[in-house]
C-alpha positions as CSV (number, residue, x, y, z in Angstrom):
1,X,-25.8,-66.6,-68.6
2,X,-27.0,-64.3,-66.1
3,X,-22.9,-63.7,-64.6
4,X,-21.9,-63.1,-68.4
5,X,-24.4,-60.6,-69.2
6,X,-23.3,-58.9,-66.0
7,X,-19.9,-59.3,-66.5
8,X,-20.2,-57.7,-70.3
9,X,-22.6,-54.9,-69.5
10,X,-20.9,-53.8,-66.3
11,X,-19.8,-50.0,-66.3
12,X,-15.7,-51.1,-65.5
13,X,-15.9,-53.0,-68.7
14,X,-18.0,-50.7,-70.8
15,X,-15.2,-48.0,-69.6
16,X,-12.4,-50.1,-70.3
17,X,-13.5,-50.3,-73.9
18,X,-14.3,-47.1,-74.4
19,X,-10.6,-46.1,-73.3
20,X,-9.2,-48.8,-75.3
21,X,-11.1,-47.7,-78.4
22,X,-10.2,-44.1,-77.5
23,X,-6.4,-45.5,-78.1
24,X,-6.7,-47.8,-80.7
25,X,-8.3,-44.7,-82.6
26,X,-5.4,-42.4,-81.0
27,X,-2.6,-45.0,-82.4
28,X,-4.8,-45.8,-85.9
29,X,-5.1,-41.8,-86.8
30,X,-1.3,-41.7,-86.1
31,X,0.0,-44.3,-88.2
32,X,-2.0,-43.8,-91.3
33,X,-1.5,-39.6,-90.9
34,X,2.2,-40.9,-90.2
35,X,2.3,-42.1,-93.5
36,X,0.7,-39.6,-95.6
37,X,1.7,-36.4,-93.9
38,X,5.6,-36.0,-93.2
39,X,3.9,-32.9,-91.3
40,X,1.8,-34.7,-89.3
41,X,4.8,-37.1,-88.2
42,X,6.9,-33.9,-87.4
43,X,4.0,-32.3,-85.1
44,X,4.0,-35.2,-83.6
45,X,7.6,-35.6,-82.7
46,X,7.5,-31.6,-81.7
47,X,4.8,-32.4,-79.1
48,X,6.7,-35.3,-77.9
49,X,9.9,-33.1,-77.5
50,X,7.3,-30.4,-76.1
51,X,6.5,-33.0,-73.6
52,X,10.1,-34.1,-72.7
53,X,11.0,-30.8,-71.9
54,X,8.1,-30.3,-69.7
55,X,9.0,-33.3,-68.1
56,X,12.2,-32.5,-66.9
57,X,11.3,-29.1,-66.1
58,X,8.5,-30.1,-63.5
59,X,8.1,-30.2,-60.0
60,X,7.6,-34.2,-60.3
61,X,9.5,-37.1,-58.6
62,X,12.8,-38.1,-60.6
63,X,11.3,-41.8,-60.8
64,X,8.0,-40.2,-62.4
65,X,10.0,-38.1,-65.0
66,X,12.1,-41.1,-65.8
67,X,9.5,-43.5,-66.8
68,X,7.5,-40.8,-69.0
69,X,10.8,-40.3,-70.8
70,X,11.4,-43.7,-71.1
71,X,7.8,-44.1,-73.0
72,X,8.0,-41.0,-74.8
73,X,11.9,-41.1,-76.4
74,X,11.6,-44.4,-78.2
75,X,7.9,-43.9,-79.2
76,X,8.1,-40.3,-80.2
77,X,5.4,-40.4,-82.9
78,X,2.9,-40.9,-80.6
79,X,4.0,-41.3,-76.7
80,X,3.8,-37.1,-76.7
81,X,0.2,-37.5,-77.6
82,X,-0.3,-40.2,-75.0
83,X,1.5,-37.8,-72.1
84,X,-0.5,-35.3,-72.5
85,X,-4.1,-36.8,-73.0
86,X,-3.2,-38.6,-69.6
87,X,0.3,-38.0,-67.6
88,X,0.1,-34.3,-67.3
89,X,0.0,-33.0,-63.9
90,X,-1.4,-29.4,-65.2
91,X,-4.9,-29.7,-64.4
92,X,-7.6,-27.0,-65.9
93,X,-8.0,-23.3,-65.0
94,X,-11.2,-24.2,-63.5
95,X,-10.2,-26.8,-61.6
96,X,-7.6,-25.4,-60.0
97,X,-9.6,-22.1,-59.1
98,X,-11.7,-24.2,-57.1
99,X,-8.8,-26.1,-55.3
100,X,-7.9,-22.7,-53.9
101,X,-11.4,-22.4,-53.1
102,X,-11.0,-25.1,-50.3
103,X,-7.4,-23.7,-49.7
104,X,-9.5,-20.4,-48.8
105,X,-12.8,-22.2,-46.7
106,X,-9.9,-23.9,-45.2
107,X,-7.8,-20.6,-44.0
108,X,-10.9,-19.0,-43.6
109,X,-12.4,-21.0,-41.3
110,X,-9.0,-22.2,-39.1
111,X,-6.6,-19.3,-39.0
112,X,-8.6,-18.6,-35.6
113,X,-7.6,-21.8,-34.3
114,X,-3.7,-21.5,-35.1
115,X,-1.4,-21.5,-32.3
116,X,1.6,-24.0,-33.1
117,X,4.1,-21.7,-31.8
118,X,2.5,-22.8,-28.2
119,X,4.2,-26.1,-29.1
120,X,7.8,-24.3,-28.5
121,X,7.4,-25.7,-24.8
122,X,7.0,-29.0,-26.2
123,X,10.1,-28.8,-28.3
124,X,11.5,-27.0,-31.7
125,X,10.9,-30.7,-33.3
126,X,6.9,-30.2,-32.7
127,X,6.5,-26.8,-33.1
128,X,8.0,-26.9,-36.7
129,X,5.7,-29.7,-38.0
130,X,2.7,-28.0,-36.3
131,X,4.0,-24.9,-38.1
132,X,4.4,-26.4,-41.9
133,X,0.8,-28.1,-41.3
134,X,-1.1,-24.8,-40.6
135,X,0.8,-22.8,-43.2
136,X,0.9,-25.3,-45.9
137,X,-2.7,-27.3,-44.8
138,X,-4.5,-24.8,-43.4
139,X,-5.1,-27.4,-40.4
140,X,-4.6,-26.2,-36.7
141,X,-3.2,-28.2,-33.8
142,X,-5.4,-28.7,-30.9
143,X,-5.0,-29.4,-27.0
144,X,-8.4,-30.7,-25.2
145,X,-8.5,-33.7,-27.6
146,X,-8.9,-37.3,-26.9
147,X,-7.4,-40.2,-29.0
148,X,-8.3,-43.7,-29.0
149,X,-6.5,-46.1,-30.9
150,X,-8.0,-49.3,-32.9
151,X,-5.2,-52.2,-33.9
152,X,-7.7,-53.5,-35.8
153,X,-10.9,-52.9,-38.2
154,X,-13.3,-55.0,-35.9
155,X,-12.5,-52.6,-32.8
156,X,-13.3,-49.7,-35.2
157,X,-16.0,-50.7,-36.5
158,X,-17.6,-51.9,-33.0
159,X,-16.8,-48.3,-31.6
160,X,-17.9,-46.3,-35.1
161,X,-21.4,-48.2,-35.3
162,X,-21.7,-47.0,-31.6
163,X,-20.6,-43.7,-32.0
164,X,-22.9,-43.0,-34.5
165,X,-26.2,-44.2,-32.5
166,X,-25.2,-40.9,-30.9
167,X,-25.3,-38.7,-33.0
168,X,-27.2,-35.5,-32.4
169,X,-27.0,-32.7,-35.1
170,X,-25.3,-34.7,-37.9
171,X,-23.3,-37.3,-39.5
172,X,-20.6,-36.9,-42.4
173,X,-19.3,-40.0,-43.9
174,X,-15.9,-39.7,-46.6
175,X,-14.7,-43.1,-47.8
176,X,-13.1,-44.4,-50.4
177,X,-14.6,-47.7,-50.7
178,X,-18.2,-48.8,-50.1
179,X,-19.7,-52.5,-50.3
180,X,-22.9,-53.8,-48.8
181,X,-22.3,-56.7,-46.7
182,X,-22.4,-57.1,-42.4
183,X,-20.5,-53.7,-42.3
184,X,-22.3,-51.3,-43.9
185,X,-25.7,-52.8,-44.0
186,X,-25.5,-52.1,-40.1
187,X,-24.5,-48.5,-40.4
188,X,-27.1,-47.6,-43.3
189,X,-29.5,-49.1,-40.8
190,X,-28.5,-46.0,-38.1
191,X,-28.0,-43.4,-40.9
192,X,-31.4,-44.5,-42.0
193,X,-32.6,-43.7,-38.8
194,X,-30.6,-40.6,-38.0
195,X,-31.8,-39.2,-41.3
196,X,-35.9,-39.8,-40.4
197,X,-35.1,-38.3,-36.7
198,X,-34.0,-35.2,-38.6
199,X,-30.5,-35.3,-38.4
200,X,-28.2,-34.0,-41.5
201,X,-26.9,-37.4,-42.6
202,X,-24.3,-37.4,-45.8
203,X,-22.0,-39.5,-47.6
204,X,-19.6,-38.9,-50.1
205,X,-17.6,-42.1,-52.1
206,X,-15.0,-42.0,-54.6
207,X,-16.6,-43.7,-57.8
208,X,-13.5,-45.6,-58.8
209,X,-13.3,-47.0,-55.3
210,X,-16.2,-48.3,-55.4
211,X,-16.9,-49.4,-58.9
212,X,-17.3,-52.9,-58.2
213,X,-18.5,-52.9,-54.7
214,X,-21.9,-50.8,-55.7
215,X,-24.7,-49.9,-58.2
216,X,-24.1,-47.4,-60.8
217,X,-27.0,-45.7,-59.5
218,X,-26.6,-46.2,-55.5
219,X,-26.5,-42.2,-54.8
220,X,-30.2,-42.3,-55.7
221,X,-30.8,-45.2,-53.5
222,X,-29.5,-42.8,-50.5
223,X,-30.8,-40.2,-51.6
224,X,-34.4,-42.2,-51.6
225,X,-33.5,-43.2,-47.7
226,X,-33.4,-39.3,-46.9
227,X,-29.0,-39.6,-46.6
228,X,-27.2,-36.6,-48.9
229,X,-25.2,-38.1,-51.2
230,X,-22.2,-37.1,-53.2
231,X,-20.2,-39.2,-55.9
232,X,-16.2,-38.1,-55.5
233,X,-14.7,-37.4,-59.4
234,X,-17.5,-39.7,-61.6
235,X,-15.1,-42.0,-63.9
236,X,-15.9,-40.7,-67.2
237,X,-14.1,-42.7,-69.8
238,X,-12.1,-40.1,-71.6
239,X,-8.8,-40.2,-71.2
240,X,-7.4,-37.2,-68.6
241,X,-5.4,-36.7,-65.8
242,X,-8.4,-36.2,-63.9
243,X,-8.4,-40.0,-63.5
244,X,-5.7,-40.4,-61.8
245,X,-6.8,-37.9,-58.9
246,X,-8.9,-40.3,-56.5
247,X,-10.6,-39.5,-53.3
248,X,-8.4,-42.2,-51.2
249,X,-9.5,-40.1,-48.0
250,X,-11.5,-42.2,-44.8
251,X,-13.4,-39.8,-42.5
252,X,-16.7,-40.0,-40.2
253,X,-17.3,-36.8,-38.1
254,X,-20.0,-36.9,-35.7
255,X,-21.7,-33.4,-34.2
256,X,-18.2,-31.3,-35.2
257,X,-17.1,-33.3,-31.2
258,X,-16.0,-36.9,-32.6
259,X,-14.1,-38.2,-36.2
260,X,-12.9,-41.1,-37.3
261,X,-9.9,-42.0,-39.6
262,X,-7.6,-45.1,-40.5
263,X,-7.4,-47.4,-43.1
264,X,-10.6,-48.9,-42.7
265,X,-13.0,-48.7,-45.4
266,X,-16.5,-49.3,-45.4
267,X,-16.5,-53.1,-46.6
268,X,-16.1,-56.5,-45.0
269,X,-12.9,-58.0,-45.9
270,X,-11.6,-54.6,-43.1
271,X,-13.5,-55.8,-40.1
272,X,-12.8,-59.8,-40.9
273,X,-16.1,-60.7,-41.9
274,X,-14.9,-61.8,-45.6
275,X,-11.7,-63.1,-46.3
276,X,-9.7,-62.5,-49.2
277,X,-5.6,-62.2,-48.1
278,X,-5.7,-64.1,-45.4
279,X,-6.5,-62.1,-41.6
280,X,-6.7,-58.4,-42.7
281,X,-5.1,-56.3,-40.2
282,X,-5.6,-52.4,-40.2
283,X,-6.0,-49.7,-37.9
284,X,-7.9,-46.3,-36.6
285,X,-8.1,-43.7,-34.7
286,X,-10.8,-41.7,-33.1
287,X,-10.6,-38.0,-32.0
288,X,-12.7,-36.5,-29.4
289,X,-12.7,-32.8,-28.5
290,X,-11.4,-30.1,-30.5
291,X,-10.0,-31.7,-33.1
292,X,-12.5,-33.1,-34.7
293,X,-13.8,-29.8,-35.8
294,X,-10.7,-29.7,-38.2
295,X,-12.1,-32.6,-39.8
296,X,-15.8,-31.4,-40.2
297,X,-14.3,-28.6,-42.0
298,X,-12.3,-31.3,-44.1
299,X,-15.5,-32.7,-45.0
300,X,-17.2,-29.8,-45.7
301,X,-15.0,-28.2,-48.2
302,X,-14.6,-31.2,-50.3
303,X,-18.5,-31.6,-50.2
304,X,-18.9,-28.0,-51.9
305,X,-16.2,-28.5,-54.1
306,X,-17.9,-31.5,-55.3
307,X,-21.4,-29.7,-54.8
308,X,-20.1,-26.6,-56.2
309,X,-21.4,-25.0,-53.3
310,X,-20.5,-22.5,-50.4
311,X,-22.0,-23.3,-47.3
312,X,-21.3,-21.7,-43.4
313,X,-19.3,-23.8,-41.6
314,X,-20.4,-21.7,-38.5
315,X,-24.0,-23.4,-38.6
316,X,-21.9,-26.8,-37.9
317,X,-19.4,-25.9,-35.3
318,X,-20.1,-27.3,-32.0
319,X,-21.6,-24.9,-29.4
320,X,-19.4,-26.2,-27.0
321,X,-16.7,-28.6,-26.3
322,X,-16.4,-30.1,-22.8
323,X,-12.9,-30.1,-21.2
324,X,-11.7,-33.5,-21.8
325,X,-7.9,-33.2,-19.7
326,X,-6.3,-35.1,-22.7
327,X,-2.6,-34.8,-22.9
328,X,-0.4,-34.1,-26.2
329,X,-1.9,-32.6,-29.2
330,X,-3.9,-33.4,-32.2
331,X,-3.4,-32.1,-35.7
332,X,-5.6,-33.5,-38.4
333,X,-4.4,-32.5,-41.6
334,X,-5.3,-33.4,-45.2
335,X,-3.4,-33.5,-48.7
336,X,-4.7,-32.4,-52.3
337,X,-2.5,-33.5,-55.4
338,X,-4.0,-30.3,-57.4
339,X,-1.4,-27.8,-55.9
340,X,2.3,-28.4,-55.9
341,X,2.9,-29.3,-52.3
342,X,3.5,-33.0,-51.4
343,X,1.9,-32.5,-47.2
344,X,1.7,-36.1,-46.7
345,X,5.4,-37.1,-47.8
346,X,6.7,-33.8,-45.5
347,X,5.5,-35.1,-42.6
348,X,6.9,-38.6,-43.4
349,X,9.5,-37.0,-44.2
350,X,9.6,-34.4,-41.5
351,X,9.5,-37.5,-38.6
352,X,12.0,-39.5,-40.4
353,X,14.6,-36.9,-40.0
354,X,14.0,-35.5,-36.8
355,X,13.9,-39.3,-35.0
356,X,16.4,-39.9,-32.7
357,X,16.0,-43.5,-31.2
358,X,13.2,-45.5,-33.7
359,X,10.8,-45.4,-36.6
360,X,8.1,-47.7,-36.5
361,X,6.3,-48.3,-40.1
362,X,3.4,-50.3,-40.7
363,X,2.4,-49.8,-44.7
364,X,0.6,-52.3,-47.5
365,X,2.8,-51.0,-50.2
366,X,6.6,-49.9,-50.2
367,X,7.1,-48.3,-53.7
368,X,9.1,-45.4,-52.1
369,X,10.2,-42.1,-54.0
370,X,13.8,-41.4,-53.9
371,X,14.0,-38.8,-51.5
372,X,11.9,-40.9,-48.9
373,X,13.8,-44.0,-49.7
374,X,17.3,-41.7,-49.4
375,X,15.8,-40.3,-45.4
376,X,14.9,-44.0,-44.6
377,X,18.7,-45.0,-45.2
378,X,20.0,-42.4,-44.1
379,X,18.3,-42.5,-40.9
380,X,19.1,-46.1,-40.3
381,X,23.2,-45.3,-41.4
382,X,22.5,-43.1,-38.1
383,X,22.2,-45.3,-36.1
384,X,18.1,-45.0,-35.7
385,X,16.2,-48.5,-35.1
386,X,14.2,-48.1,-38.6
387,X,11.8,-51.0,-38.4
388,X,9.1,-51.1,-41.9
389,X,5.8,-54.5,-41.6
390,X,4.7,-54.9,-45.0
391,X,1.7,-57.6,-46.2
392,X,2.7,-61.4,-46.0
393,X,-0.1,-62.0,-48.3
394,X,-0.8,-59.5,-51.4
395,X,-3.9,-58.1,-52.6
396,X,-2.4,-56.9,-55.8
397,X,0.4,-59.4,-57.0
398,X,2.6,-57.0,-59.3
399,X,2.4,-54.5,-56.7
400,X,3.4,-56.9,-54.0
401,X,6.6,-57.9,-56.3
402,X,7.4,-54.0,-57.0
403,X,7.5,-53.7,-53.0
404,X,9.8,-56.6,-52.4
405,X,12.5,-54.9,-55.2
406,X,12.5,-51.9,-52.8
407,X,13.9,-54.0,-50.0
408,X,17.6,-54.6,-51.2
409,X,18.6,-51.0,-50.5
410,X,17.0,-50.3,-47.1
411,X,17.9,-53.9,-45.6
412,X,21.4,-52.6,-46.6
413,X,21.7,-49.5,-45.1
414,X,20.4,-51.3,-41.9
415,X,16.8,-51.2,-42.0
416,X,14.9,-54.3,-40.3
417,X,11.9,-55.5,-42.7
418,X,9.1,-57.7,-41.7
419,X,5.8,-59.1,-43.8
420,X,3.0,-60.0,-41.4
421,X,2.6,-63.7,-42.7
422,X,-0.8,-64.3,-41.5
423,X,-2.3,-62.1,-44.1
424,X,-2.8,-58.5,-45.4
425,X,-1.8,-55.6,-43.7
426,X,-3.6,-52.3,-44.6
427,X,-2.4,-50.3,-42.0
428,X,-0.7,-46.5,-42.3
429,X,0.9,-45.5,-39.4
430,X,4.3,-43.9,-38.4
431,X,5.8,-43.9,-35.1
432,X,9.0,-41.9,-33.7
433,X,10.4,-41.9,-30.0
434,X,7.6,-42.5,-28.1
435,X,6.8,-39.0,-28.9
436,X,5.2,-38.5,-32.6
437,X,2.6,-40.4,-34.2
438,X,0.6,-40.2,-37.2
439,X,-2.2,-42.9,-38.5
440,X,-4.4,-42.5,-41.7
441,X,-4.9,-43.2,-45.3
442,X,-1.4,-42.1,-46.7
443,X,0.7,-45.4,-48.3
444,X,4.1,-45.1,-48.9
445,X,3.4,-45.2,-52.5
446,X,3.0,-42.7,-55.7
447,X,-0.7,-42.8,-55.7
448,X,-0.9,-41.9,-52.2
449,X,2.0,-39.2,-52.2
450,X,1.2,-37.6,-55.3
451,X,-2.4,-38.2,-56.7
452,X,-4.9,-39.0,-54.5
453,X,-6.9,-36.8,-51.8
454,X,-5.5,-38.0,-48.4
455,X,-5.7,-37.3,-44.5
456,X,-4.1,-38.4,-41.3
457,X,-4.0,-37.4,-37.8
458,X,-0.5,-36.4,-36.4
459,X,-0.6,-36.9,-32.9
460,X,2.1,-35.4,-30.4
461,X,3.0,-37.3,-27.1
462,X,-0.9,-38.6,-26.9
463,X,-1.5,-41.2,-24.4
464,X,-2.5,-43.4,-27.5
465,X,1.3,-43.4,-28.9
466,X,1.8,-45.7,-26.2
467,X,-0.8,-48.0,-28.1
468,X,0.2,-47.9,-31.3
469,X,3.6,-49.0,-30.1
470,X,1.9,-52.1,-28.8
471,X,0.5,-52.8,-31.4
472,X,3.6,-52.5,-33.4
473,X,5.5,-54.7,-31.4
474,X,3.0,-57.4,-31.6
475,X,2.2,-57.7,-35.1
476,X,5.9,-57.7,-35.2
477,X,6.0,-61.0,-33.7
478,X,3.5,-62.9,-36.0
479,X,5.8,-61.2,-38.9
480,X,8.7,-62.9,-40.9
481,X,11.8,-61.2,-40.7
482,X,13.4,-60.5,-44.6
483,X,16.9,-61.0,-45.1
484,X,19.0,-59.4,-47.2
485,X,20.4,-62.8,-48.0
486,X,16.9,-63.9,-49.1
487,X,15.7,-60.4,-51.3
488,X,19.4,-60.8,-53.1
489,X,19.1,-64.6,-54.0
490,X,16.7,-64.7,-57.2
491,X,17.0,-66.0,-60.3
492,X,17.5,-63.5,-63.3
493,X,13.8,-63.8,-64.5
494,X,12.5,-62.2,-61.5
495,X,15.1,-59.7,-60.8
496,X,14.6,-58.6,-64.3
497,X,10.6,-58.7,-63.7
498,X,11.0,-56.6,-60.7
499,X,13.3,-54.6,-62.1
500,X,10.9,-53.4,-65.0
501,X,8.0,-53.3,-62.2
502,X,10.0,-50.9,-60.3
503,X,10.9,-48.9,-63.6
504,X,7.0,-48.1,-64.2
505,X,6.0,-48.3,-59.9
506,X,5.1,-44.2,-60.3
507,X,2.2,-45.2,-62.5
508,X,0.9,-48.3,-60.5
């Protein structure tokens, strides 16, 4: 009795009903106005043509537009309505004016630090992606910066927990899912103690990501331990775009001198210590020196847009940075979906095209836009070893079906698939030449590319590429090669299942 009451009064399902009364209403007012008002029924195709137009007109992917117009043109009466209560990209006035807030804390406190024209030396191929991030991100490129890589969430975790013990000045925390188990009970017990020794201890979640991993009310509990605490976008049930704009990003800064990112989350099924999909491989990467400033500022403007507040970054800037003697560069950088430029799929996309001997992919979902999917091919037609691990085992079944339809075209064009059967992998990384890098959040899917908050470190001829190869190579070898033999021979049923999966994959 005690699992059903929990199960009925939990806030997913009390928000599920609300938006499913909210369209039950929607479609109940439209029927029965339908029928009485022939001026009704007109409005309401003139919003839906309204909406087409807009549609087509937008800055969105092709596969987006395309499966809006396919709701919209045989449900005109009402599919206008439903478009622009929830698949608008035009966000409010407000909202937007403080996007370019961060835009401006972001310029404003990193235009001193720009200097990717120093990357000339390095080559044209590294200055110009240095060059797009600071201009388009507002996020510098650094010498003096260490990088160690982690092939997997228990080496992350081991050297994050141990990081953190020390701490000096503060501690930022950014995820996108929380859950109380081995993992974080271990680091609340050091941000516990940080926060009674003094130290500015915060933590910000996205509260979709973490809906069913914690209380409603678990920002008071932190806030009762003496830890800041700041709930990303609160799911209000109403239906708006605004739902669909998640904070997917993964970041721990320590003192402004070390950060964290990868694909781990804060939860136990990352580190091992839970199964779900099998052995749950991911990755990380942690950024010592210079760098990591970048990210504290990261952090901090996404705290005050959340706050509302304007705080100076100068008071958190380390004092001093030791001279580390890394080699390469470091360029964290971090995406928004509330302006119109696509930073994550540019430098995807920016790698793909300038690789001359490999690309190394490791990604949980493959749902690829047509322009990435098109640079993928293409590259491979080229004669570039394009290499892509996907999950053996799924954690979302449609979503695992919707990746598998994308194979067919990149296995023939020449690009060499392989699902890492003993499990999940939740891994993001690129790799080109032994020379370009980039690990973080960003999935080679429509959420990731177009409406979530996202961040990654790209890393230029680190001594850490060298690791990430490894790793790639390995996990390559406890992976299943797919053949295009294999993704062609299916009965009807599924092609035609996979086929509609992949029609609607932009709003997965």
């Amino acid at each position: 009795m005690k699992k059903l009451l929990y199960f009925l009064f939990h806030r997913s399902v009390l928000v599920a009903l609300s938006l499913l009364t909210q369209v039950a209403v929607l479609v109940l007012m439209i029927v029965i106005f339908s029928e009485s008002f022939t001026q009704f029924y007109w409005a309401c195709i003139f919003i839906s043509f309204l909406a087409a137009i807009g549609i087509v007109s937008s800055r969105s992917d092709p596969a987006y537009k395309i499966v809006w117009l396919v709701l919209i043109l045989p449900f005109p009466v009402f599919g206008g309505l439903i478009y622009t209560l929830f698949g608008g990209s035009r966000h409010p006035r407000w909202l937007r004016r403080a996007m370019e807030g961060i835009h401006a804390r972001m310029l404003e406190n990193m235009k001193c630090d720009f200097k990717a024209d120093t990357l000339v030396a390095v080559g044209e191929d590294a200055a110009s992606q240095a060059r797009y991030l600071e201009r388009n991100a507002y996020c510098p490129v650094y010498a003096n910066t260490r990088t160690d890589y982690f092939p997997i969430g228990e080496e992350y975790y081991a050297r994050l927990l141990s990081e953190l013990k020390l701490a000096k000045r503060y501690i930022f925390l950014e995820y996108f899912i929380v859950q109380e188990g081995v993992m974080w009970n271990s680091i609340l017990e050091v941000l516990e103690d940080k926060a009674k020794q003094g130290l500015d201890v915060r933590v910000m979640y996205d509260d979709m990501g973490c809906m069913f991993t914690l209380p409603k009310n678990y920002k008071e509990t932190l806030e009762n331990k003496g830890i800041k605490c700041c709930v990303f976008n609160r799911f209000v049930p109403v239906m708006s775009p605004l739902l669909n704009n998640r904070d997917h990003r993964k970041l721990c800064v320590i003192d402004g001198t070390v950060a964290f990112t990868g694909g781990v989350n804060l939860a136990d099924e990352y580190i091992n210590a839970r199964e779900r999909y099998g052995h749950w491989k991911d990755s990380g990467v942690m950024v010592e020196g210079d760098a990591a400033w970048s990210m504290a500022v990261m952090f901090l403007t996404m705290w005050d847009y959340c706050q509302g507040k304007e705080e100076d970054y100068a008071a958190f800037k380390p004092v001093r940075v030791p001279v580390l003697g890394a080699s390469g560069h470091v360029q964290p950088y971090t995406d928004s979906p509330l302006d119109n430029e696509a930073v994550a799929q540019t430098v995807y996309l920016n790698m793909i095209c300038k690789a001359e001997r490999y690309i190394y992919i490791t990604t949980p979902y493959l749902i690829l836009d047509a322009t990435t999917s098109t640079a993928l091919c293409n590259a491979a037609k080229s004669g570039v070893d394009v290499r892509i691990i996907t999950p053996g085992m799924p954690d979302k079944k449609s979503v695992y079906q919707v990746t598998r339809a994308h194979y067919p075209p990149l296995l023939e064009a020449g690009v060499r698939i392989y699902e890492y059967t003993p499990g999940f992998i939740h891994a993001k990384n690129f790799l080109v030449d032994d020379q370009f890098a980039t690990v973080g959040t960003v999935n080679l899917d429509f959420r990731s590319l177009f409406l979530h908050f996202e961040n990654g470190v790209w890393m230029c001829n680190t001594s850490c590429i060298h690791d990430i190869k490894e790793d790639f190579l390995q996990t390559q070898q406890k992976s299943e090669k797919v053949s295009l033999r294999k993704s062609r021979k299916l009965n009807i049923l599924v092609q035609f299942y996979r086929s509609i999966l992949r029609l609607f994959a932009p709003l997965m």
